[in-house]
PyMOL Python script that loads the backbone (N, CA, C, O; Angstrom):
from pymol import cmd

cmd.read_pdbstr("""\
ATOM      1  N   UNK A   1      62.742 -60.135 -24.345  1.00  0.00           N
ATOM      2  CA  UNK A   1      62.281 -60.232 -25.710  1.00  0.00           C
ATOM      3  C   UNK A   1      60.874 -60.822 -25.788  1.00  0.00           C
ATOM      4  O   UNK A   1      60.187 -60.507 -26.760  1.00  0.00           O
ATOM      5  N   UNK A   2      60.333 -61.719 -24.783  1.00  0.00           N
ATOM      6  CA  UNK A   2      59.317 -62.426 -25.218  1.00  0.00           C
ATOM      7  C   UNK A   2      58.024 -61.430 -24.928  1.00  0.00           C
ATOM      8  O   UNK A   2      56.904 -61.706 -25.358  1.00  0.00           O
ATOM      9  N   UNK A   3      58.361 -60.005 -23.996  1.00  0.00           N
ATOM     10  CA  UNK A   3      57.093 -58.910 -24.055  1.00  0.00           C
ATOM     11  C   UNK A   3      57.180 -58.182 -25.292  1.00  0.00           C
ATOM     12  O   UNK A   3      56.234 -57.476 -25.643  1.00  0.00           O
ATOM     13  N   UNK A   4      58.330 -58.294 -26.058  1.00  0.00           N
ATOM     14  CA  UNK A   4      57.761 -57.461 -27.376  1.00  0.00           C
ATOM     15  C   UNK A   4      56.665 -58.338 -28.157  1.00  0.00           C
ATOM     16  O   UNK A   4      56.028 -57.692 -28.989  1.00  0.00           O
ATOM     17  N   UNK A   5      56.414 -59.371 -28.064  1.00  0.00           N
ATOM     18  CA  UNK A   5      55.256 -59.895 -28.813  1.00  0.00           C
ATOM     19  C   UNK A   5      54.010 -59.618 -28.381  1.00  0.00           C
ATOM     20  O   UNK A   5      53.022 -59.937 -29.045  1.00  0.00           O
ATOM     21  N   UNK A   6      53.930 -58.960 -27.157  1.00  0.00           N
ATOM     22  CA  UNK A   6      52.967 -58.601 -26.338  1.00  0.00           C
ATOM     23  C   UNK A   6      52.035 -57.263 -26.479  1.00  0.00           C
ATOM     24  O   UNK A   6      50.891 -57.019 -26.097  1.00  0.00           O
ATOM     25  N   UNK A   7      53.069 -56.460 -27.232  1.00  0.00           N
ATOM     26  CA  UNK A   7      52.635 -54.769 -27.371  1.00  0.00           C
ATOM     27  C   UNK A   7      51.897 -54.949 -28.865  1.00  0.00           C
ATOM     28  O   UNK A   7      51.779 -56.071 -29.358  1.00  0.00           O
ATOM     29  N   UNK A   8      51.528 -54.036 -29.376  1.00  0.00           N
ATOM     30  CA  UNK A   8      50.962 -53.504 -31.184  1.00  0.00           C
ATOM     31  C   UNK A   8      52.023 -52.270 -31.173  1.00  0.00           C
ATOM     32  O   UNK A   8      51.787 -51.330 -31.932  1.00  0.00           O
ATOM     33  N   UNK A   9      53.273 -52.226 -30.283  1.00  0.00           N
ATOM     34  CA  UNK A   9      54.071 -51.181 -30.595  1.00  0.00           C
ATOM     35  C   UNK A   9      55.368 -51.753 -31.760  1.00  0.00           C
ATOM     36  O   UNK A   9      56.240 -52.578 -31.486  1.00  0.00           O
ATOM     37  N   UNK A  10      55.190 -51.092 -33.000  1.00  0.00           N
ATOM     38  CA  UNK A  10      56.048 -52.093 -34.349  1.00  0.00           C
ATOM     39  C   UNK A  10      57.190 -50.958 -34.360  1.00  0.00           C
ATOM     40  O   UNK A  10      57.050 -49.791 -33.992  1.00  0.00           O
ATOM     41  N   UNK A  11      58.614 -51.708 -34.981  1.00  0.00           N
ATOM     42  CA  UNK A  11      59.205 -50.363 -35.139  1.00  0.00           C
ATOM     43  C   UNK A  11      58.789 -50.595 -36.941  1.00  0.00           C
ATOM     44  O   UNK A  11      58.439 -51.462 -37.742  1.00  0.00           O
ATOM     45  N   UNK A  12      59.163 -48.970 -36.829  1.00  0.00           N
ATOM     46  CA  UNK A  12      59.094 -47.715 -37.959  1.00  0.00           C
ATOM     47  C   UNK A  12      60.477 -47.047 -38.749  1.00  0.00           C
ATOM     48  O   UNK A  12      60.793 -46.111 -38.015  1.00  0.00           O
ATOM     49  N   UNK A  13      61.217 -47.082 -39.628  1.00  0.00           N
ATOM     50  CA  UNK A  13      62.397 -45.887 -39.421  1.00  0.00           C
ATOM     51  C   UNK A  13      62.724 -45.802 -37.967  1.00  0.00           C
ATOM     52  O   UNK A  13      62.603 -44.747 -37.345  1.00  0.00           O
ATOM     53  N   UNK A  14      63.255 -47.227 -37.277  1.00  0.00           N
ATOM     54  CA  UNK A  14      63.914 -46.819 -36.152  1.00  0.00           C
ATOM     55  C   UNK A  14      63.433 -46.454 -34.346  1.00  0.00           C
ATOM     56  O   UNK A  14      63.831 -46.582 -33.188  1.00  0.00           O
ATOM     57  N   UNK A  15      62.107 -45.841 -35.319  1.00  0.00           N
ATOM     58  CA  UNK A  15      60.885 -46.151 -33.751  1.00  0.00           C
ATOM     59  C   UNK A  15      59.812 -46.234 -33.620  1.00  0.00           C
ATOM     60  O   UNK A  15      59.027 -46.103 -34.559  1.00  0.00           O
ATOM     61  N   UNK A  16      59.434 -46.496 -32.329  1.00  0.00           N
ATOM     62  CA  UNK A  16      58.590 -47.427 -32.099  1.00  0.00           C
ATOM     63  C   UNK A  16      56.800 -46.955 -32.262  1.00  0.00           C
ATOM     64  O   UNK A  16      56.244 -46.123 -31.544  1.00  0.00           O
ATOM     65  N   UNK A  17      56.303 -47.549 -33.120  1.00  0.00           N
ATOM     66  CA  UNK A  17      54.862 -46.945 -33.346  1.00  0.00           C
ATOM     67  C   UNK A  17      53.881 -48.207 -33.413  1.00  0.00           C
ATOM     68  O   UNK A  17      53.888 -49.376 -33.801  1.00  0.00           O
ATOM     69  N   UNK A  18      52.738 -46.951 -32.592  1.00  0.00           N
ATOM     70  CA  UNK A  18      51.063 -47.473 -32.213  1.00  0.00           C
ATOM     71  C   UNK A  18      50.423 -47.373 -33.369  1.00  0.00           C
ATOM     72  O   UNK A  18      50.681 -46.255 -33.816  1.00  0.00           O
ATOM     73  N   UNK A  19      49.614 -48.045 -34.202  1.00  0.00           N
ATOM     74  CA  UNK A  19      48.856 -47.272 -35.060  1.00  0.00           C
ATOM     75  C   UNK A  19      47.560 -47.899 -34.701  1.00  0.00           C
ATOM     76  O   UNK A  19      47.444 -48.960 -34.087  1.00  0.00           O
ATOM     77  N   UNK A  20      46.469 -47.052 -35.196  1.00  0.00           N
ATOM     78  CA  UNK A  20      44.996 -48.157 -34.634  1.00  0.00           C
ATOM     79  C   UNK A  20      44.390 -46.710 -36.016  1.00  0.00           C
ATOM     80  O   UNK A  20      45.020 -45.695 -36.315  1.00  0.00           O
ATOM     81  N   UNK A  21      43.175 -47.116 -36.507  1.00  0.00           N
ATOM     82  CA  UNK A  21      42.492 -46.312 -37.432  1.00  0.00           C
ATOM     83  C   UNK A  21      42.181 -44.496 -36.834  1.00  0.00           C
ATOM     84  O   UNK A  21      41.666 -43.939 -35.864  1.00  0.00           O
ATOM     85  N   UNK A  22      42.698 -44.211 -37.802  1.00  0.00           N
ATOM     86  CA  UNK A  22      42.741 -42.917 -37.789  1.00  0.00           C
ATOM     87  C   UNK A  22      44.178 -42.114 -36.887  1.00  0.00           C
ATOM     88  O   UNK A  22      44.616 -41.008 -37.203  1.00  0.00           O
ATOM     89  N   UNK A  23      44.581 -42.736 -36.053  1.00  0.00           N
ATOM     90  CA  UNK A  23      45.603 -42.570 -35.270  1.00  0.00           C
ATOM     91  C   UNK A  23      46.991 -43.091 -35.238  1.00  0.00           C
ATOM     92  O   UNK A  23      47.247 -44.244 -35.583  1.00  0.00           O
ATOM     93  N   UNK A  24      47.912 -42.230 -34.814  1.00  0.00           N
ATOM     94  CA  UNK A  24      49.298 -43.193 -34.703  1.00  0.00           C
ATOM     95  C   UNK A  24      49.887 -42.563 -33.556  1.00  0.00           C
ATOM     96  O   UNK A  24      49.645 -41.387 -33.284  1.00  0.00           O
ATOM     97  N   UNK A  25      50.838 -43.469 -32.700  1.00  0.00           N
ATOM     98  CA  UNK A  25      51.619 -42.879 -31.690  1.00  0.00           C
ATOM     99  C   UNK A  25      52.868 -42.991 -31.845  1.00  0.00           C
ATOM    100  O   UNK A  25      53.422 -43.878 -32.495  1.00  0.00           O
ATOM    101  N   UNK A  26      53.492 -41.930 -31.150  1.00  0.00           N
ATOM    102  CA  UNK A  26      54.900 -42.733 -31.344  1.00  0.00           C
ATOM    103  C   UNK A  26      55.962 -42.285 -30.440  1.00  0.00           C
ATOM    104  O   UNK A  26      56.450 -41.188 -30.168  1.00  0.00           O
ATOM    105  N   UNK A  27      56.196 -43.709 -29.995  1.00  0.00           N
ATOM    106  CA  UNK A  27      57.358 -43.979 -28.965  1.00  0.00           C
ATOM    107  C   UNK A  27      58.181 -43.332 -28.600  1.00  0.00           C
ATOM    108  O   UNK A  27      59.025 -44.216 -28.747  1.00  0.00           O
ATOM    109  N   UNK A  28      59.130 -41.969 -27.974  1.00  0.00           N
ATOM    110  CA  UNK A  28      60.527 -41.862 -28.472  1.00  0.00           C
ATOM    111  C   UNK A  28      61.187 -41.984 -26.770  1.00  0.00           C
ATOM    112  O   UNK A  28      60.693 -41.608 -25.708  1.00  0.00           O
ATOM    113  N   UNK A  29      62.238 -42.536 -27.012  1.00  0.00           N
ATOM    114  CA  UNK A  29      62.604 -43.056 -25.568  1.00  0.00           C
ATOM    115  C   UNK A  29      63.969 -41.566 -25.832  1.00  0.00           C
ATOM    116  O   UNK A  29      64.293 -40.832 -26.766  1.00  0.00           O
ATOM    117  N   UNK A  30      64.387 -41.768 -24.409  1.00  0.00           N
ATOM    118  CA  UNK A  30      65.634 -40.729 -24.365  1.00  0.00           C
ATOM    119  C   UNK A  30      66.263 -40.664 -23.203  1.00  0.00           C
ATOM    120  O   UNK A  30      65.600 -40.728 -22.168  1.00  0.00           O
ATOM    121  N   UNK A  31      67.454 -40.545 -23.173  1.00  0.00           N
ATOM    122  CA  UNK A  31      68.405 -41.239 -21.570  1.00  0.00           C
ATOM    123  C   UNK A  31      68.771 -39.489 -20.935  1.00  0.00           C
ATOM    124  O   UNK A  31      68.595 -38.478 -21.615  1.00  0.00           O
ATOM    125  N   UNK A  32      69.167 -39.500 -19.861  1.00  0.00           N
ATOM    126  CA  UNK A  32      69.650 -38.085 -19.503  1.00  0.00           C
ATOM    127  C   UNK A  32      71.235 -38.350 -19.289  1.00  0.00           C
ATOM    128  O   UNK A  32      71.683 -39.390 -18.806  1.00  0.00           O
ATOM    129  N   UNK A  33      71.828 -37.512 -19.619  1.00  0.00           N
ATOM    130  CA  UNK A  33      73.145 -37.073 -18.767  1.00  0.00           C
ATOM    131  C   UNK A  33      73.325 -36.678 -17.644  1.00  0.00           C
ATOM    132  O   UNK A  33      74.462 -36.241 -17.465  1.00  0.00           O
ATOM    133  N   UNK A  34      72.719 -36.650 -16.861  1.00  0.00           N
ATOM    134  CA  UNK A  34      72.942 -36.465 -15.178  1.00  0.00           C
ATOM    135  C   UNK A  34      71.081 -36.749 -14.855  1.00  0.00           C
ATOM    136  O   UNK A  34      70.087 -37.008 -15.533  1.00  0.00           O
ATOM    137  N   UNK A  35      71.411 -36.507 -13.400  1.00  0.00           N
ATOM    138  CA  UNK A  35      70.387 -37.122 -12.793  1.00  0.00           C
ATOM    139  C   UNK A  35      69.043 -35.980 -13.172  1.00  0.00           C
ATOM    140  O   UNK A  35      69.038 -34.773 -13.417  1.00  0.00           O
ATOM    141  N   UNK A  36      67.848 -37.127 -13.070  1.00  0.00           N
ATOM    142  CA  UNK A  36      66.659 -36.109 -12.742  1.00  0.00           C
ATOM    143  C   UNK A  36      66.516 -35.781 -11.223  1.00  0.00           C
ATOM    144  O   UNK A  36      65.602 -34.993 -10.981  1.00  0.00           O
ATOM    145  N   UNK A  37      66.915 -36.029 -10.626  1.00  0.00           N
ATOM    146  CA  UNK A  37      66.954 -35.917  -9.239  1.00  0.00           C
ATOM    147  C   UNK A  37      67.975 -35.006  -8.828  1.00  0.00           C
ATOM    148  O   UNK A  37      68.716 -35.190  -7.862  1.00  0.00           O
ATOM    149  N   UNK A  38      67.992 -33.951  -9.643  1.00  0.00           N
ATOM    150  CA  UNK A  38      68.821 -33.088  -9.282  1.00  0.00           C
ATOM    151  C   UNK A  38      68.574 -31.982  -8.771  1.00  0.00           C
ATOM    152  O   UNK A  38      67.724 -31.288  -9.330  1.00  0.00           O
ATOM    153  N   UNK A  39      69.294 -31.435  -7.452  1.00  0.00           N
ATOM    154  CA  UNK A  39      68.393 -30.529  -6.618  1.00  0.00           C
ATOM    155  C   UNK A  39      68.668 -29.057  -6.717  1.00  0.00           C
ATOM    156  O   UNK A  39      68.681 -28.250  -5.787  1.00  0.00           O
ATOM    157  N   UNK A  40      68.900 -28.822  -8.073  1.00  0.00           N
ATOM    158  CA  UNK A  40      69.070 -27.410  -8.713  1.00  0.00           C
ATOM    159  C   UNK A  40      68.243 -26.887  -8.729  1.00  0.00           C
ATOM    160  O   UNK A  40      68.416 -25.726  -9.100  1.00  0.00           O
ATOM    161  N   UNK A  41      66.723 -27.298  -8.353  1.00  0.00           N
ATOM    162  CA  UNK A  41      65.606 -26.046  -8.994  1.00  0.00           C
ATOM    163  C   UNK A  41      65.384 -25.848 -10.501  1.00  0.00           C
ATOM    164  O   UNK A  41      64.692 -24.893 -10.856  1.00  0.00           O
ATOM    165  N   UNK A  42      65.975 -26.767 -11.516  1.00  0.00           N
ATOM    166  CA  UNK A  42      65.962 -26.454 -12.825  1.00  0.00           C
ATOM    167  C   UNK A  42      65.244 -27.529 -13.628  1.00  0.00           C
ATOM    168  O   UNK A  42      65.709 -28.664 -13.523  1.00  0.00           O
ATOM    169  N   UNK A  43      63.961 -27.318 -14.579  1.00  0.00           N
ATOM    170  CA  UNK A  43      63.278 -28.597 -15.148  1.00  0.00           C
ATOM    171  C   UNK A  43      63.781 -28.791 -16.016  1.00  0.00           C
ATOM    172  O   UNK A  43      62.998 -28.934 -16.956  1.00  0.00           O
ATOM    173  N   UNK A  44      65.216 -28.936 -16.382  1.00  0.00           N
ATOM    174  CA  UNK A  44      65.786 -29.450 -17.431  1.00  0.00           C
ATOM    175  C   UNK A  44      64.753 -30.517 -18.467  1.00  0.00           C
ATOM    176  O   UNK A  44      64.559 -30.313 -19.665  1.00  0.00           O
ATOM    177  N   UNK A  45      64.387 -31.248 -17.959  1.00  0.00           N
ATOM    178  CA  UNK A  45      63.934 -32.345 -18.979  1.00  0.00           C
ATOM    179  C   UNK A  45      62.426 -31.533 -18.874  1.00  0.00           C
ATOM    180  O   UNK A  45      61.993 -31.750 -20.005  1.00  0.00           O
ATOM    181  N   UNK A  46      61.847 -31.087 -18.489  1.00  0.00           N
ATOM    182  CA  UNK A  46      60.402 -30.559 -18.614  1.00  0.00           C
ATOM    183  C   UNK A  46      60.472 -29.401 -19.825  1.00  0.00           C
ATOM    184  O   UNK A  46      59.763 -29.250 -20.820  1.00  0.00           O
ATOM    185  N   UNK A  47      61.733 -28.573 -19.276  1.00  0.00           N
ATOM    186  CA  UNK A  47      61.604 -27.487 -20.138  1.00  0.00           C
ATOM    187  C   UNK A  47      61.963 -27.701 -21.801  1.00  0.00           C
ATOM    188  O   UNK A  47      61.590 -26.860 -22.619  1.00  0.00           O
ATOM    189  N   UNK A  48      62.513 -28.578 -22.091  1.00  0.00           N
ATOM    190  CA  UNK A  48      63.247 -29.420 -23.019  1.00  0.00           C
ATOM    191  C   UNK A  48      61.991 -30.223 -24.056  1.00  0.00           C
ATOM    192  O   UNK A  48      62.018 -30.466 -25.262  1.00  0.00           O
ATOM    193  N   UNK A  49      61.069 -30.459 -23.151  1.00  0.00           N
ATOM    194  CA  UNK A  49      59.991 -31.008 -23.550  1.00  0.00           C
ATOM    195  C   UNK A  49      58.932 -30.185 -24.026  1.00  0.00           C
ATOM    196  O   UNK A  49      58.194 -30.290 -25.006  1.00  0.00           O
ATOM    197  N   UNK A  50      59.005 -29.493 -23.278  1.00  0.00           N
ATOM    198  CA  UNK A  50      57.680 -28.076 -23.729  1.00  0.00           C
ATOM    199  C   UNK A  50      58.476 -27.335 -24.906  1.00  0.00           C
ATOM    200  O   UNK A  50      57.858 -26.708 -25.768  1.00  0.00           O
ATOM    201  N   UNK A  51      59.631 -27.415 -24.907  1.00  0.00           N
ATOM    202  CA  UNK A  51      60.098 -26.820 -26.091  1.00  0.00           C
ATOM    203  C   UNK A  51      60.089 -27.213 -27.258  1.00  0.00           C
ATOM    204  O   UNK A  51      59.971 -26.486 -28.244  1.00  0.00           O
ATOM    205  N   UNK A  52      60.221 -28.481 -27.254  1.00  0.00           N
ATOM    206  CA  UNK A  52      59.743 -29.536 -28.682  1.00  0.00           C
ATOM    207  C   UNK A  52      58.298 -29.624 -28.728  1.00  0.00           C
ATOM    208  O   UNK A  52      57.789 -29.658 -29.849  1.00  0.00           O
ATOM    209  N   UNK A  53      57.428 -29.673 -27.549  1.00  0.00           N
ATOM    210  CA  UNK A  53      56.099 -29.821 -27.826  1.00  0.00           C
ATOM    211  C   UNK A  53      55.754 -28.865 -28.388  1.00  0.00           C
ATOM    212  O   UNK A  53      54.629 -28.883 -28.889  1.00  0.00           O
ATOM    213  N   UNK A  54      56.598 -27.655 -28.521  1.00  0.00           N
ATOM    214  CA  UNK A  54      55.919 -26.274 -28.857  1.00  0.00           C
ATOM    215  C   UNK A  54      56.309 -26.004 -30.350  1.00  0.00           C
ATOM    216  O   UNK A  54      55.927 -25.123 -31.119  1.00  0.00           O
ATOM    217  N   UNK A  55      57.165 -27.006 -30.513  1.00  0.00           N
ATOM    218  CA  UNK A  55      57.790 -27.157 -32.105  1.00  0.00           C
ATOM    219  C   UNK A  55      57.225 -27.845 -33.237  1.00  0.00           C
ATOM    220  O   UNK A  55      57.283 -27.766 -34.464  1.00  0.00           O
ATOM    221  N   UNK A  56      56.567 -28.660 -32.224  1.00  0.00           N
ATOM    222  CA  UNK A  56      55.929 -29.674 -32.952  1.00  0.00           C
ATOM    223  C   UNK A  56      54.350 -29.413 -33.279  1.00  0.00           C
ATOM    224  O   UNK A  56      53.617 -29.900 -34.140  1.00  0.00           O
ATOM    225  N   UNK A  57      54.141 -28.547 -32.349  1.00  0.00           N
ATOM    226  CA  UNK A  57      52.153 -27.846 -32.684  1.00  0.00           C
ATOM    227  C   UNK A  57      52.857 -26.921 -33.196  1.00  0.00           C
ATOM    228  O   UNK A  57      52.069 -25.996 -33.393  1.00  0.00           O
ATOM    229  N   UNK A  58      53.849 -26.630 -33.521  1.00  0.00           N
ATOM    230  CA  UNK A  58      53.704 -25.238 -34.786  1.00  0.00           C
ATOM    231  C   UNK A  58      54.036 -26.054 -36.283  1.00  0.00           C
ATOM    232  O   UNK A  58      53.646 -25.575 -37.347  1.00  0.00           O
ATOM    233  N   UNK A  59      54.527 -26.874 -36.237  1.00  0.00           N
ATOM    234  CA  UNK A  59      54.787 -27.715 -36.991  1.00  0.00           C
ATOM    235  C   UNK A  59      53.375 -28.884 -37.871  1.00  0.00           C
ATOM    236  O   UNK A  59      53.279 -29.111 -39.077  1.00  0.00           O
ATOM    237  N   UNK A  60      52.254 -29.538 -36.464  1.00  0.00           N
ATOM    238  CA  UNK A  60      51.431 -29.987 -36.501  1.00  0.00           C
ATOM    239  C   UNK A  60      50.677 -29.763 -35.513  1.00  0.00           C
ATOM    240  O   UNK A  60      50.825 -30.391 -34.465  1.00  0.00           O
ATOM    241  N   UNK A  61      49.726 -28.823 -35.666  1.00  0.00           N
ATOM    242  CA  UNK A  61      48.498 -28.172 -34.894  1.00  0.00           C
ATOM    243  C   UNK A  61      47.774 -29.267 -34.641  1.00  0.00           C
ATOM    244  O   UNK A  61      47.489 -29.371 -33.448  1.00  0.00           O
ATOM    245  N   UNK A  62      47.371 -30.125 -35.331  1.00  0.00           N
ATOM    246  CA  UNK A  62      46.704 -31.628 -35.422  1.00  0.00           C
ATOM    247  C   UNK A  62      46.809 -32.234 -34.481  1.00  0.00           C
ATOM    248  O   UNK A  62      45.782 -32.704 -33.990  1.00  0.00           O
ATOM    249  N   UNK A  63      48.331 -32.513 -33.735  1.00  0.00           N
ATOM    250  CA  UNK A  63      49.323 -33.430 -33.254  1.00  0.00           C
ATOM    251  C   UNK A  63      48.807 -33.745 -31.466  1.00  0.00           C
ATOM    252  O   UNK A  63      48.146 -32.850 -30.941  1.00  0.00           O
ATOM    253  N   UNK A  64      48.947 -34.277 -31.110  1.00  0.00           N
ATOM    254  CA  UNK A  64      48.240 -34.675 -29.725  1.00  0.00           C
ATOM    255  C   UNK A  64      50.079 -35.017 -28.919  1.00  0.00           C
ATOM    256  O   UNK A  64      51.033 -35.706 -29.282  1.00  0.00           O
ATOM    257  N   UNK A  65      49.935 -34.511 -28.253  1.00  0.00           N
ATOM    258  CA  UNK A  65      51.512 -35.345 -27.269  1.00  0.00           C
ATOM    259  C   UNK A  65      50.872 -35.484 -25.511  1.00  0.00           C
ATOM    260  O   UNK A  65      50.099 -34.944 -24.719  1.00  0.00           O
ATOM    261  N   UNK A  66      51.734 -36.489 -25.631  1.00  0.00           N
ATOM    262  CA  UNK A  66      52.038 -37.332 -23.918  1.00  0.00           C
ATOM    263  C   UNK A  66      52.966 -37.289 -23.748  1.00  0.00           C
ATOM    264  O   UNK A  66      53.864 -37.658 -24.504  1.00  0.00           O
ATOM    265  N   UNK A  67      53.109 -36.615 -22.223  1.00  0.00           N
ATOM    266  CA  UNK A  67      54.598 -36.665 -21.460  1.00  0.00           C
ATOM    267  C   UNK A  67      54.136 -37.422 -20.495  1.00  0.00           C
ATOM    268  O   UNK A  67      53.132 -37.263 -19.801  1.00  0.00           O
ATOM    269  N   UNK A  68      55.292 -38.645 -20.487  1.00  0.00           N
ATOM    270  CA  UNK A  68      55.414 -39.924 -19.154  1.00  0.00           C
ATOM    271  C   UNK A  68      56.221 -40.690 -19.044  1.00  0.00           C
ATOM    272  O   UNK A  68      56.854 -41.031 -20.043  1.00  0.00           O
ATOM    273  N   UNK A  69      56.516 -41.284 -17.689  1.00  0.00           N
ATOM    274  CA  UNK A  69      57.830 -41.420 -17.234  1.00  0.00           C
ATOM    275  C   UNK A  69      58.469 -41.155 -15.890  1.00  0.00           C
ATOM    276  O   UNK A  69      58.313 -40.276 -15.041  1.00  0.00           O
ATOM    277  N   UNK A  70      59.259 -42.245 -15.995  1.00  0.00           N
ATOM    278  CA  UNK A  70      59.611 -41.588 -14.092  1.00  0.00           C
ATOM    279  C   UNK A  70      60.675 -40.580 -14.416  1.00  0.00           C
ATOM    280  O   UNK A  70      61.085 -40.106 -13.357  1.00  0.00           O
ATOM    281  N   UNK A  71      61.384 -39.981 -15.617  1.00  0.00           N
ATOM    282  CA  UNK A  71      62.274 -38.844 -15.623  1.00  0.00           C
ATOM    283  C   UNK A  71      61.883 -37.500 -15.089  1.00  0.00           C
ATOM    284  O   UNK A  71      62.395 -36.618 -14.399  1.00  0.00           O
ATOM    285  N   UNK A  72      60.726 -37.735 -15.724  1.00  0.00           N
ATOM    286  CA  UNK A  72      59.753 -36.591 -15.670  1.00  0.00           C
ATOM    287  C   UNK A  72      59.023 -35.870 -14.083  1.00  0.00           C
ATOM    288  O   UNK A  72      58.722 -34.770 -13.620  1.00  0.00           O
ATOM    289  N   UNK A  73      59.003 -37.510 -13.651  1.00  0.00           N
ATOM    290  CA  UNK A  73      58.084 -37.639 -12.230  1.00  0.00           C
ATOM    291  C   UNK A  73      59.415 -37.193 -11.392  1.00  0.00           C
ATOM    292  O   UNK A  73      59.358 -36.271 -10.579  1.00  0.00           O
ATOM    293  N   UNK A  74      60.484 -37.837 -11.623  1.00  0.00           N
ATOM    294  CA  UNK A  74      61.740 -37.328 -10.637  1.00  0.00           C
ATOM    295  C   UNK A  74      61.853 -36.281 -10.757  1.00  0.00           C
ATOM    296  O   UNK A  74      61.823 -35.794  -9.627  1.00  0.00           O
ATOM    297  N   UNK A  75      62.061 -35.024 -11.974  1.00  0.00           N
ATOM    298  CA  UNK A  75      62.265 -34.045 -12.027  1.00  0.00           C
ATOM    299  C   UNK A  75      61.483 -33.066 -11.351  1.00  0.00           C
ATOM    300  O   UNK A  75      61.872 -31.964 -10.966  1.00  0.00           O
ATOM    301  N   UNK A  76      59.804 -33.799 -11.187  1.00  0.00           N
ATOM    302  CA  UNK A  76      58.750 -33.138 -10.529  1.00  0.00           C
ATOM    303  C   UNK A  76      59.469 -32.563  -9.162  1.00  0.00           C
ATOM    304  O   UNK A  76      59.852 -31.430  -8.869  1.00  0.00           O
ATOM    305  N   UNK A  77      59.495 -33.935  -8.379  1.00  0.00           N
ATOM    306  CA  UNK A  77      59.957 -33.901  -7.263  1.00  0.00           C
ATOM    307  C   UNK A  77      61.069 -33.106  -6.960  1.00  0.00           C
ATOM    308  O   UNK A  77      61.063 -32.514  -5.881  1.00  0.00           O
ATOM    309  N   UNK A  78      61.974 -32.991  -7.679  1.00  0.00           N
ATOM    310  CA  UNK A  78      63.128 -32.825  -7.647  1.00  0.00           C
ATOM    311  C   UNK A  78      63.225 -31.198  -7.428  1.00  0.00           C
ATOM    312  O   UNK A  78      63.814 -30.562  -6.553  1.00  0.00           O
ATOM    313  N   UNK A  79      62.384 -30.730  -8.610  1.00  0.00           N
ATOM    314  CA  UNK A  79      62.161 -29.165  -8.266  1.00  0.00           C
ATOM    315  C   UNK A  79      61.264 -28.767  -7.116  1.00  0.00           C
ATOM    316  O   UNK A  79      61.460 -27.639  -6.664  1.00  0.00           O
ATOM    317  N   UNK A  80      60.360 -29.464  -6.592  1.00  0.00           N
ATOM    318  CA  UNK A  80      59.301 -29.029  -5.356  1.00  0.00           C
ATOM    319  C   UNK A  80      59.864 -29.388  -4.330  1.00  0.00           C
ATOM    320  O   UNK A  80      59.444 -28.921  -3.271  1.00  0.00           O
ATOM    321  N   UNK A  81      61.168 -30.475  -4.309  1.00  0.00           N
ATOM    322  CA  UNK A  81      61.847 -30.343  -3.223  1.00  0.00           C
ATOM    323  C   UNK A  81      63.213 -29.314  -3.200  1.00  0.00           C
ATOM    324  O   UNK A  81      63.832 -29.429  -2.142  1.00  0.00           O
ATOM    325  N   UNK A  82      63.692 -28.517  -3.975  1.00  0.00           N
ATOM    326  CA  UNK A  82      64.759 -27.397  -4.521  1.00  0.00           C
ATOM    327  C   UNK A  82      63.601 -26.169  -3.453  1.00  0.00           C
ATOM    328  O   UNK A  82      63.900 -25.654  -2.376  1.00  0.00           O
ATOM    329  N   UNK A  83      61.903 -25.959  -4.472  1.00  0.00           N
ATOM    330  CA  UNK A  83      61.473 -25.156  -4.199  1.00  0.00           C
ATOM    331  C   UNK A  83      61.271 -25.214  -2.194  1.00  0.00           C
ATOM    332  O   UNK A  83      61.568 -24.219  -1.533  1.00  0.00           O
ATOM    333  N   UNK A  84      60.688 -26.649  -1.449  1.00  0.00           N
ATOM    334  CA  UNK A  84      60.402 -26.493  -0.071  1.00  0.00           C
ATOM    335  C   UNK A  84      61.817 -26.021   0.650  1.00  0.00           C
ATOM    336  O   UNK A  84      61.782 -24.995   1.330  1.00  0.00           O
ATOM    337  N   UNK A  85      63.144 -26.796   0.507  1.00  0.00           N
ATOM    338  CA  UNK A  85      63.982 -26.658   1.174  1.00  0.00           C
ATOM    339  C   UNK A  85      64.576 -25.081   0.684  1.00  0.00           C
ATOM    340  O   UNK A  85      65.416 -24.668   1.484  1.00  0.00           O
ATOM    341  N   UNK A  86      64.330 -24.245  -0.335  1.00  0.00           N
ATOM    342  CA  UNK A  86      64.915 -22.806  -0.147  1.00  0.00           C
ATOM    343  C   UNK A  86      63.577 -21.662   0.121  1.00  0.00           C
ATOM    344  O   UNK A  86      63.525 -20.518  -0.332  1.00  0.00           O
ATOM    345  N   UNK A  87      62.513 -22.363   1.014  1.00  0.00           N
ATOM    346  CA  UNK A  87      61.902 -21.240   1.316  1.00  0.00           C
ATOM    347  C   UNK A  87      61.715 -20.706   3.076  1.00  0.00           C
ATOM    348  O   UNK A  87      61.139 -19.651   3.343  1.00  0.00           O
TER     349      UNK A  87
END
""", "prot")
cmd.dss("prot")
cmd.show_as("cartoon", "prot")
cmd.util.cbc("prot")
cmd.orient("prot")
């Protein structure tokens, strides 16, 4: 508790937002149901992501997004090691 006094990240309706002039960010955390380290060959959480990102610039062309995270970084791996070991 004593690093939340540390951030300018406030909650909002529930989550967590940056604001600084002219700009706002915003937080959204999200857990998986099975591993990112899963050696299916499948970017579950990538593809999942590009799909909302793609919802959200049709939605707000304006809109700026960041993907980050070790879910993300595992999943990297996860598929380039699916892709080395089946070639």
């Amino acid at each position: 508790m004593a690093r939340a006094t540390e951030t300018r990240a406030r909650s909002r309706e529930g989550e967590s937002v940056v604001s600084q002039p002219g700009m706002e960010w915003m937080v959204l955390m999200f857990e998986l149901d099975q591993s990112a380290m899963s050696l299916d060959g499948n970017a579950l959480v990538g593809n999942a992501l590009a799909k909302a990102a793609k919802a959200v610039r049709t939605a707000l062309p304006e809109a700026r997004l960041l993907h980050a995270g070790v879910p993300l970084h595992a999943e990297a791996a996860a598929v380039q090691a699916h892709s080395e070991i089946n070639t």
